[in-house]
Phi, psi and omega in degrees: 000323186290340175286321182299327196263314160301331174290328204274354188261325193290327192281323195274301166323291184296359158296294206273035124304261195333342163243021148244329172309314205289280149003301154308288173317300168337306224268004185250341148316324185260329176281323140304350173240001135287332162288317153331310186267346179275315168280322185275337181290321146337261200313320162319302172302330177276333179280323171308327179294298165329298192288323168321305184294314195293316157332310173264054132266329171294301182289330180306316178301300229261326173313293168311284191335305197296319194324294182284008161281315145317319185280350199260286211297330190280340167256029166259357164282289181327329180266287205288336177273349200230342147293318161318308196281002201258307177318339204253296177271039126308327172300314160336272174323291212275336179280342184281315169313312191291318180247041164259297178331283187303000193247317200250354143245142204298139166301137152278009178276347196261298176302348187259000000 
């Protein structure tokens, strides 16, 4: 009897060895397959970051771009505007000129 009980004690160690072996493994398994899931989500953020960064280097660019498009069409206003007025008293000037003329020289309906 006493042999029977040390075997049912050797047998019962070597159960739960065996389902802590069992045990072991599930758990280095799940701990390898969080660190899996652990690196691509890593590696997914840092690949979102990089495309983050790069977008707003892109939009920062097409910003300067409109910026200086904008300082370009407002001084090709400022010049067309400025241009208008020299056009404007030149019209003056030739209508003052026109009713100079006419105030100061004689009509031919006048001379006949």
């Amino acid at each position: 009897e006493g042999e029977s009980i040390v075997d049912e004690l050797k047998r019962q160690i070597e159960s739960y060895q065996s389902s802590i072996n069992l045990l072991c493994k599930d758990l280095e398994e799940e701990r390898s397959a969080s660190a899996i899931a652990a690196n691509a989500s890593m590696a997914k953020m840092t690949q979102l970051e990089e495309e983050k960064a790069a977008l707003k280097m892109e939009a920062l660019q097409y910003l300067r771009m409109m910026e200086e498009q904008a300082e370009y069409d407002m001084e090709a206003l400022e010049r067309a505007n400025d241009h208008i007025a020299e056009k404007e008293k030149e019209i003056q000037d030739l209508e003052y000129e026109l009713e100079f003329y006419r105030n100061n020289l004689p009509d031919d309906g006048e001379s006949e």
